[in-house]
N, C-alpha and C positions, 0 to 999 in steps of 0.2 A: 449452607448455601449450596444450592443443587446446579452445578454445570456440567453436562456428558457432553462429548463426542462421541463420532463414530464415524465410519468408511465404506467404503463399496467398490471394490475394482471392478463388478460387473458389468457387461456390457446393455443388453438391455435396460431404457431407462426404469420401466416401471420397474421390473428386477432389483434393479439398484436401490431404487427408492422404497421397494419393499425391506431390502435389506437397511437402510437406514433406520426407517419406523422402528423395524423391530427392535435394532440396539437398542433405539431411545425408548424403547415400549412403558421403563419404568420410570418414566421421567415425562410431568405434567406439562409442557413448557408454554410461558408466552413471549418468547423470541426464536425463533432456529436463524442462524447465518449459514448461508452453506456457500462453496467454492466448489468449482469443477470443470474437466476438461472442456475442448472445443469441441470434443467427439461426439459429445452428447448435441442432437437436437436443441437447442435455449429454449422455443416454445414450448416444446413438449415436457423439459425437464422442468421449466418455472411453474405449470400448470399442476403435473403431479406431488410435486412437493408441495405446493399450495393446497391441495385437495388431503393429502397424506396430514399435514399440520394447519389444519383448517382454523383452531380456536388461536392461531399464534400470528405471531409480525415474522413472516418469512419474507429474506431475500438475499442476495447476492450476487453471484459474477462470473464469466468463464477467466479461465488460469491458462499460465504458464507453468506450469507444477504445483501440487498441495502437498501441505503441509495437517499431519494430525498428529493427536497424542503419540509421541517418541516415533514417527516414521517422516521422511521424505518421499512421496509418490509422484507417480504421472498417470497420465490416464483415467482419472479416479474422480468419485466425487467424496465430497468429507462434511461434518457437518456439526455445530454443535449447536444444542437446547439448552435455552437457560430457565427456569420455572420463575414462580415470583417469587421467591425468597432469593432470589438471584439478579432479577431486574424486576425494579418495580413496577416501571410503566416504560413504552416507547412508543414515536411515534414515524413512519417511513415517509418520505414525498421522494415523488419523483422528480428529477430536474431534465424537461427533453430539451431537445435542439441547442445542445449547450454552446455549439460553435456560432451560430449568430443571434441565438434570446438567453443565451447564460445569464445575463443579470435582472433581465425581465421576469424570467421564470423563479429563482432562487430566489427572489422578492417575493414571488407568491407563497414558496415553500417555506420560506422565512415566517410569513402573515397564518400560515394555515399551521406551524408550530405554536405561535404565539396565542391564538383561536383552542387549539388543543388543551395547549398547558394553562393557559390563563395568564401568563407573563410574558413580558416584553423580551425580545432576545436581548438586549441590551442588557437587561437587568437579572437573567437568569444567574445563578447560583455556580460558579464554575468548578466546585468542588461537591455538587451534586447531579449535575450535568454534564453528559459528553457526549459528541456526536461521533458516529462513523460516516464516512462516506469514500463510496467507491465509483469509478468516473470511466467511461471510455478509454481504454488506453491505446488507443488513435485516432480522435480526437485534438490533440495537441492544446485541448482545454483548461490545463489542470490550472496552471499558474491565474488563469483568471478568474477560475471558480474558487480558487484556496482566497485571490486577495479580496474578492466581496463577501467571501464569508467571514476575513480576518478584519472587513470594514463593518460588518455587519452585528459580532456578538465577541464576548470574550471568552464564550465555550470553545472547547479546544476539540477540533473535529482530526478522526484521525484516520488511514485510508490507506489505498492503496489505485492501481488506475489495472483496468482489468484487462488479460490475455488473452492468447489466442491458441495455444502449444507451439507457439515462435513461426505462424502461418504471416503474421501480421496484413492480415485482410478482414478481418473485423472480429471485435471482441464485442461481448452482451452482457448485460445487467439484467438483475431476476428480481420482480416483485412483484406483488399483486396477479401472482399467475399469469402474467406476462413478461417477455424477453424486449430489451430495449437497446438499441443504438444512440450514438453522439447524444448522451446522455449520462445523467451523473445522478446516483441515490444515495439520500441522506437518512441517517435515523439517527433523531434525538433521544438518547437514554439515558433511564433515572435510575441507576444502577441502584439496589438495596443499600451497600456495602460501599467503603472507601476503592478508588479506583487510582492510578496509576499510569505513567507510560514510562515503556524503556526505547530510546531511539541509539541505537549501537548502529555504526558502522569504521570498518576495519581500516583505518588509514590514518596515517600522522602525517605533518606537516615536513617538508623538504628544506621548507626556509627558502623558497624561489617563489616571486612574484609575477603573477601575469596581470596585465589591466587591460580589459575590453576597450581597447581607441574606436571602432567600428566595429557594431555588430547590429543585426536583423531580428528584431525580439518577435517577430510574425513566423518566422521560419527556422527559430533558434540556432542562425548561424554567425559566427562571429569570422569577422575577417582581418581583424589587425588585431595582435596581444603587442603593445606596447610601440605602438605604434609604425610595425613589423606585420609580413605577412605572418597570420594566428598560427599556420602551421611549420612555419622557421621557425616563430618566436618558443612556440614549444618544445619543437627539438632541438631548440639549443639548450632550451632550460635541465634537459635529463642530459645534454651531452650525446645527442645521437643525431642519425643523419635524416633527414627531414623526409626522405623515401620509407622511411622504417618508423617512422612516428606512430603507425596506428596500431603496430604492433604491441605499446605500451599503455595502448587506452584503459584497459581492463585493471592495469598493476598499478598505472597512474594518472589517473582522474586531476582534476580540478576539484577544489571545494572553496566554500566560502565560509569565513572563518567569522566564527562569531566565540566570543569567550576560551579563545583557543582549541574552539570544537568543530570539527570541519560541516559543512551542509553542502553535498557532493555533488558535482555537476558532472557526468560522463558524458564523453567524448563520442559522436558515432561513426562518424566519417572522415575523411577528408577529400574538398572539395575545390580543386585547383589553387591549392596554397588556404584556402579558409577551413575552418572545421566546424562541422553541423554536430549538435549536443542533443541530449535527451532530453536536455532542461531550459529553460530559458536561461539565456545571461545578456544582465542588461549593460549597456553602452556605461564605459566610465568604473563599474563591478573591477573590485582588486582581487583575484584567486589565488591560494596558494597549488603548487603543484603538491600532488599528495602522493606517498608511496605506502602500498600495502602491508598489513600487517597479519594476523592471526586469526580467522572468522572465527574458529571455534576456540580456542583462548577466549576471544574478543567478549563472545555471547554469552556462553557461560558463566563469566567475570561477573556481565551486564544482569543478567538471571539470578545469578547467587547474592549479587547487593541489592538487590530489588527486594528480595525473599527475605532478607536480612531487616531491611530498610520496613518494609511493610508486617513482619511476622509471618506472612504466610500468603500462600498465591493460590486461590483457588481457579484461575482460567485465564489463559491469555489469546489473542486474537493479534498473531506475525502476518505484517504486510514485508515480506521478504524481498528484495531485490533479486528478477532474473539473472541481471548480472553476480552476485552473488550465488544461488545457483549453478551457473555456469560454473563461475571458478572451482568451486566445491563440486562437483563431476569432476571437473579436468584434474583435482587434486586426490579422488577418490575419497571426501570428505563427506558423504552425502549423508550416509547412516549413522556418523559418527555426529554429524550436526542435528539430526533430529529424537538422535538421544538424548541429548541436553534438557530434550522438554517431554522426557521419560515417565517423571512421576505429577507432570501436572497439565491437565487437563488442555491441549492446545489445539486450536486451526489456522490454519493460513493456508497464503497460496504466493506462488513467485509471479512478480506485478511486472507491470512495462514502467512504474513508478510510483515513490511510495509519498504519500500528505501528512503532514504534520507542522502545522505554523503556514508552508509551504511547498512547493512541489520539490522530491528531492532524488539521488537516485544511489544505486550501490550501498542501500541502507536496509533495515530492520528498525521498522518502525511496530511498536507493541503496544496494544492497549491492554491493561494487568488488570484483573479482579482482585482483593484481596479476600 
């Protein structure tokens, strides 16, 4: 099973993209993913990677930082090939204007998969299909693109929502040798090989309840936890003083507990006693308050029973939490966490949020080759 990566901090796009080619030189591929800063041009960068890997399904996204084989970057583009001993077949659609045709159009892309492969999404094989998809990450679309594709098939799509290098004034998506806005790209792929996912994030449960009495799922803001102003009810729940609340968004998120596994909702402001989230939370939604744990314990743990679990990993594709990132700088954790994926073949990039069932945040969402 042939999967390379490779890197480029160079500034020039074509430069860079000569340097990609060349890593991959011995490696036939028909997929490239690539991730990469906002520094780069989108059009220009989507057209020459398209030209460079002409016979392949190229695409992807601007970042908040990349991730490759054993390194944490910025600045950079990254990129990995998979030949077809690696993936047998894929196929990309576009989804534009997600904020007001998101379900008109992923109908289409839904209809022009089913066209492709010859099967109904309904009835696709979910343990020899999986999709990727990466979405706007300003946009504020994810939650509605994740639940028509969760009404739509039982392939388990998996993603990230794309950056900007923390400008947040617009983030781009790459395919077709073009660059795209308030849009979301999907690829359906038929991996050769058994596939996987690892979804790690670093946080247990506090045993404190909060329940959305009022919140705004258009604007992801919630204004009562328990029938309390959201950001009382929150700092009462840590024991601090409601002026200093946003100071513990990062260390103590919300999640939504499903099997005693949290699915993280982070905090981003607060808004004259309400507090605006990164994620939707709906009206009635029980959260536990969550407190941080170990990212790199955490992943590794997550990594080594995966590798265990499967025999052997030959490629995985981290949709990393910015906020994650951040933490891991402010802890000088950074090099230390993308050694963990040292001797096996990886890319990613740090998202504004990460897909998996649904839109989620302060996670590591992985899609595993084995």
């Amino acid at each position: 099973m042939s999967i390379k990566t490779a890197y480029s901090l160079k500034e020039d796009i074509r430069e860079s993209v000569s340097d990609i080619k060349n890593q991959l030189r011995d490696i036939k591929p028909k997929m490239v993913i690539y991730f990469a800063s906002a520094k780069y041009s989108a059009e220009k960068l989507s057209a020459e990677m398209q030209k460079a890997f002409d016979k392949a399904a190229v695409f992807g996204n601007t970042t908040a930082g990349e991730i490759v084989t054993g390194k944490m970057l910025k600045k950079s583009l990254v990129a990995m090939a998979f030949d077809s001993s690696s993936i047998e077949d894929v196929k990309i659609e576009v989804v534009e204007n997600i904020k007001s045709d998101g379900d008109k159009n992923l109908k289409k892309a839904f209809e022009s998969f089913e066209k492709y492969y010859g099967i109904k999404m309904s009835d696709l094989d979910y343990k020899k299909f999986v999709g990727v998809v990466l979405i706007d990450g300003l946009s504020m679309s994810e939650e509605k693109i994740m639940d028509s594709i969760g009404n739509s098939t039982n392939i388990f799509f998996i993603g990230g929502s794309a950056g900007d290098d923390l400008a947040f004034k617009q983030t781009n998506l790459y395919a077709n040798g073009k660059s795209y806005a308030n849009a979301a790209i999907l690829a359906l792929l038929k991996p050769a090989k058994e596939f996987d996912f690892i979804k790690t994030q670093s946080f247990s449960s506090l045993d404190k309840k909060l329940t959305a009495t009022k919140a705004d799922e258009s604007s992801r803001r919630v204004f009562e936890f328990n029938g309390r102003s959201a950001a009382e009810a929150y700092a009462e729940a840590l024991g601090v003083k409601c002026e200093d609340a946003s100071n513990y968004f990062m260390s103590n998120p919300v999640g939504l507990m499903v099997d005693e596994v949290p699915y993280v909702r982070s905090p981003q402001q607060i808004k004259e006693k309400s507090m605006c989230f990164y994620c939707n939370i709906k009206e009635g939604m029980e959260l536990s308050v969550l407190k941080s744990t170990d990212i790199i314990k955490d992943t590794r743990k997550a990594v080594e029973e995966k590798k265990k679990e499967l025999g052997s990993i030959s490629g995985i594709i981290n949709f990393h939490c910015i906020l994650r990132t951040l933490e891991l700088d402010q802890k000088g954790l950074a090099e230390e966490y993308g050694k963990i994926f040292s001797d096996i073949p990886t890319i990613g990039f740090s998202t504004y949020g990460e897909e998996f069932i649904g839109h989620i945040n302060q996670t590591s969402t992985m899609l595993v080759f084995k």
